[in-house]
N, C-alpha and C positions, 0 to 999 in steps of 0.2 A: 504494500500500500504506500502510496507518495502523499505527500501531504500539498497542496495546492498553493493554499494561505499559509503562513507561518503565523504564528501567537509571540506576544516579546515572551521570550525565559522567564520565569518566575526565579527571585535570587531567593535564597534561603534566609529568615535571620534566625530561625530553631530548629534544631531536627532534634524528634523521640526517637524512642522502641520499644514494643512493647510486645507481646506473644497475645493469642488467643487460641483456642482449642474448640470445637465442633465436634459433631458426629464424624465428621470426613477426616479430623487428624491436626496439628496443627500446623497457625499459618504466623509469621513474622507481623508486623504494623510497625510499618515508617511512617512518620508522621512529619510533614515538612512545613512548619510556619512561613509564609510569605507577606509581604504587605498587599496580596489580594486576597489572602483566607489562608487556610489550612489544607492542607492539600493530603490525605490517606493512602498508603498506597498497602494494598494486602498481599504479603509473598509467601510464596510457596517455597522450598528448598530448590527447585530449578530455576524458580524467577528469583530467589537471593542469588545466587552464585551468578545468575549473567548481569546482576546490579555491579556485584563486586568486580566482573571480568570490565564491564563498562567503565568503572571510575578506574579500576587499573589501567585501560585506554587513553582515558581523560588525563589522569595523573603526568603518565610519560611526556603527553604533549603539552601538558602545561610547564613541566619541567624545562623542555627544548626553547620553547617560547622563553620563560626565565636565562637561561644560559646567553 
């Protein structure tokens, strides 16, 4: 899926964590403060680890940009 419009970035100024559990098992809760609201994100152990491989991505290139 392509995205047509872009949205501005939402900048963080709090991030939680929190767990919850269900019949289904449980799920991680990022919770992202913004100055448009609060932003929830619910993960699963395959949607944590490609969060993690993601800012691993992000990390590198923000480093090159710094050097």
């Amino acid at each position: 899926m392509k995205r047509t419009d872009k949205a501005k970035p939402l900048v963080p100024t709090e991030i939680h964590v929190g767990a919850v559990e269900d019949d289904k098992g449980n799920l991680g809760i990022l919770s992202i403060q913004t100055a448009e609201g609060i932003l929830d994100i619910a993960l699963d152990l395959h949607a944590a680890d490609a969060i993690v491989n993601a800012i691993g991505t992000i990390r590198s290139k923000l480093a090159l940009v710094e050097s």
